[in-house]
N, C-alpha and C positions, 0 to 999 in steps of 0.2 A: 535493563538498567538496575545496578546495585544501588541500595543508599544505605548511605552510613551516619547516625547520628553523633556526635563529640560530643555530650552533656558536659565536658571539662570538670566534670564532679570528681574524678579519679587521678593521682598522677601519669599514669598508666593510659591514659585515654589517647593521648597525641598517637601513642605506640601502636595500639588497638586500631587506632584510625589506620592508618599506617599496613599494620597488617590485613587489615579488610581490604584494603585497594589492592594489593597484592593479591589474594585470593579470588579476587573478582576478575584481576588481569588473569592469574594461570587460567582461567577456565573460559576468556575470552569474553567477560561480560563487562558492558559498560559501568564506570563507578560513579557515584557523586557523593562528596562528604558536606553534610550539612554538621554549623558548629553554631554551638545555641550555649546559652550560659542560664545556669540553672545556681542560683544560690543556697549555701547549707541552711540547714533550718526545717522546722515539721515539715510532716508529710512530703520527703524528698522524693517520695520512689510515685508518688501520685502525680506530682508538677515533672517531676522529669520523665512520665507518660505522658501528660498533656503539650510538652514542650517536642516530645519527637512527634505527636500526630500533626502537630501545626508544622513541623517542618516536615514533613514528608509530602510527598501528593495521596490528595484523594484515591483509595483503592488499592494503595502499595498491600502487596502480599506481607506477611511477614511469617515467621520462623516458629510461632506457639504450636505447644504438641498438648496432646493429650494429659500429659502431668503439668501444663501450664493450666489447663484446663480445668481438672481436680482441685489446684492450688487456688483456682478461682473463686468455684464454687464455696468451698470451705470458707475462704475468706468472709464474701457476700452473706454467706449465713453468717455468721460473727458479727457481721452489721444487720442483721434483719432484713433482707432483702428476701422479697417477695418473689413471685414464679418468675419474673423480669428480668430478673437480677439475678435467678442461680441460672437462667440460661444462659450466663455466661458467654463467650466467645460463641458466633453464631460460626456452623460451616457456610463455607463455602468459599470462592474466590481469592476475598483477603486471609483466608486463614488455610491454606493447600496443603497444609499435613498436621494438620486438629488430632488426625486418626492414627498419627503415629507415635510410639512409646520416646522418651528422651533418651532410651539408651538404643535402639533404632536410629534416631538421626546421629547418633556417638560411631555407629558401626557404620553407616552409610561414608561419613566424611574418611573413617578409617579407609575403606574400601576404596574412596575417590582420590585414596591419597592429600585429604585436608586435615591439616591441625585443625582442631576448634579452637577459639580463644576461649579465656575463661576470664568470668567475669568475676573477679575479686572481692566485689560486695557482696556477691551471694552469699557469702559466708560471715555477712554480717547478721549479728541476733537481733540487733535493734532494729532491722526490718524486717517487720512482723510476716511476710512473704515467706523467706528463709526459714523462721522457727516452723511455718507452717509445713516449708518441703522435707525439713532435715529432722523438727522432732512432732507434730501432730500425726502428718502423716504416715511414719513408721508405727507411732503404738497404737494408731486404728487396726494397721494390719496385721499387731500385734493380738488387741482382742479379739477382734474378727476371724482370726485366723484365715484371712485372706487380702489379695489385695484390691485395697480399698477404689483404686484408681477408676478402673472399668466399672463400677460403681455411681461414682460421683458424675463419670460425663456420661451416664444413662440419664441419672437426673438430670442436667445440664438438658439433655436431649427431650426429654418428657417434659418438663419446666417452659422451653422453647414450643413447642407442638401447643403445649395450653394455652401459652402466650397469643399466638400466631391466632387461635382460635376466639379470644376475647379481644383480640382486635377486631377481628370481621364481625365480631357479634356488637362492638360498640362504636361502629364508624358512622352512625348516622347518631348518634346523639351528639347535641352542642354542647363541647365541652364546659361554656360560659354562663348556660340557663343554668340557674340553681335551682329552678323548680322540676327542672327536666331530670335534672339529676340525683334529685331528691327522689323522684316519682320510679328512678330507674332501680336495676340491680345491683346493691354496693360494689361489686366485682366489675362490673360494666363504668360505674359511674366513675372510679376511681380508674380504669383503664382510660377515659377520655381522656379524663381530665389532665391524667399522665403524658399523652401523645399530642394532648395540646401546650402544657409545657416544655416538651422536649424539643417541639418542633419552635418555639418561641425563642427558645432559649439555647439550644443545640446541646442540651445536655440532662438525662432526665432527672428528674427528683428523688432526694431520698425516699425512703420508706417513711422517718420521720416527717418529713418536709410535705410530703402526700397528705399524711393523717391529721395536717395542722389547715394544709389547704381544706379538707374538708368539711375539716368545721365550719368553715369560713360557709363551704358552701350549707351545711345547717343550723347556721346560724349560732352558733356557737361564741362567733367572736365577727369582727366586721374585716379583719382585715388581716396578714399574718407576712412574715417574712422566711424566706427561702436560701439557701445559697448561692453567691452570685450577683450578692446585693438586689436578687427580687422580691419584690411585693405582690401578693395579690389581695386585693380588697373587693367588696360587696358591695353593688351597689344598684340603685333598681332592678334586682333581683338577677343580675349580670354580675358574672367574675371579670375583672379587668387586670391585665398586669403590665407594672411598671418595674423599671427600673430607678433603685433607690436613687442611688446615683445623679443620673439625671434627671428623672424624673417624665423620661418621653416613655410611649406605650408600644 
């Protein structure tokens, strides 16, 4: 089964829809188009990711290469993102060709006899993605004198392994005792406390958003807010989190 999201953000989108069902019929694979409405305004290219993962099913494969990968990484450094965050797109399953170049999946559609569609935003500068494929990462490989690419999803790869590794070393601490976490290894303490928000919240914290919770848990301040309208607060020496919002736990 294909799926095809419509953000409707595009004039060109019905079109696009259109020719995806098409290309899914020539090669005999079933389609489904899902159409989701995604309003202009900030951060378009973030919501109009969060709006295709809610419509897709859990586990859908999708199409990221290795220069999707790169473009990642770089980003996530731009926000300060920790070893968590430049791992990047994890391999495996949902991501079935992480390990191939984007001008590989260009040749391959050649050879299958498939147009690619082209997606017209890419070409916009005001998403900060594009400046990163079309002008960052040409003059890395311009200093460097090489290319930067294989590079970046080494990182990506070694980032992910440390990752993997400081989970298994912080799965028995409670993410919620602050004295447990005080007494721990800041790398450990701030990995719980990560995988206990993420799994709360289904989405994990910034780097920023981390460094405020933990004051919280050394006493720094009694309580602090998150993205997501969360809160966490201090309290008999326990983290608790609510939701602003409503206010349940």
């Amino acid at each position: 089964m294909a799926h095809h999201v419509d953000h409707g953000i595009r004039a060109s989108s019905s079109a696009e829809a259109r020719r995806a069902a098409s290309i899914a019929e020539s090669i005999g694979v079933a389609f489904e188009l899902h159409e989701v409405t995604v309003e202009p305004g900030p951060n378009l290219e973030a919501r109009a990711r969060e709006a295709r993962r809610a419509a897709i099913p859990a586990g859908s494969m999708t199409g990221h290469t290795a220069d999707d990968q790169a473009e990642t990484v770089l980003l996530r450094l731009l926000r300060g993102s920790g070893p968590t965050g430049l791992a990047a797109m994890r391999p495996g399953h949902e991501h079935p060709i992480l390990d191939l170049r984007r001008t590989e999946t260009v040749e391959l559609c050649r050879r299958a006899g498939v147009e690619p569609i082209i997606d017209e935003s890419n070409s916009d500068p005001a998403i900060r993605r594009n400046r990163v494929r079309s002008e960052l990462i040409p003059l890395l490989a311009e200093i460097s004198g090489r290319d930067p690419v294989p590079l970046l999803v080494r990182t990506a790869t070694l980032s992910g392994s440390e990752g993997d590794l400081l989970d298994r070393l912080s799965a028995d601490l409670d993410p919620t005792d602050c004295r447990a976490l005080r007494g721990a290894e800041p790398a450990l303490a701030r990995r719980a406390v990560r995988r206990w928000i993420s799994e709360a919240t289904g989405y994990p914290p910034s780097a920023g958003a981390l460094e405020r919770v933990m004051g919280v848990v050394d006493s720094d301040s009694t309580a602090c807010e998150i993205s997501g309208g969360i809160r966490i607060a201090r309290s008999g020496g326990r983290l608790r989190l609510t939701s602003v919002q409503t206010g349940n736990e």
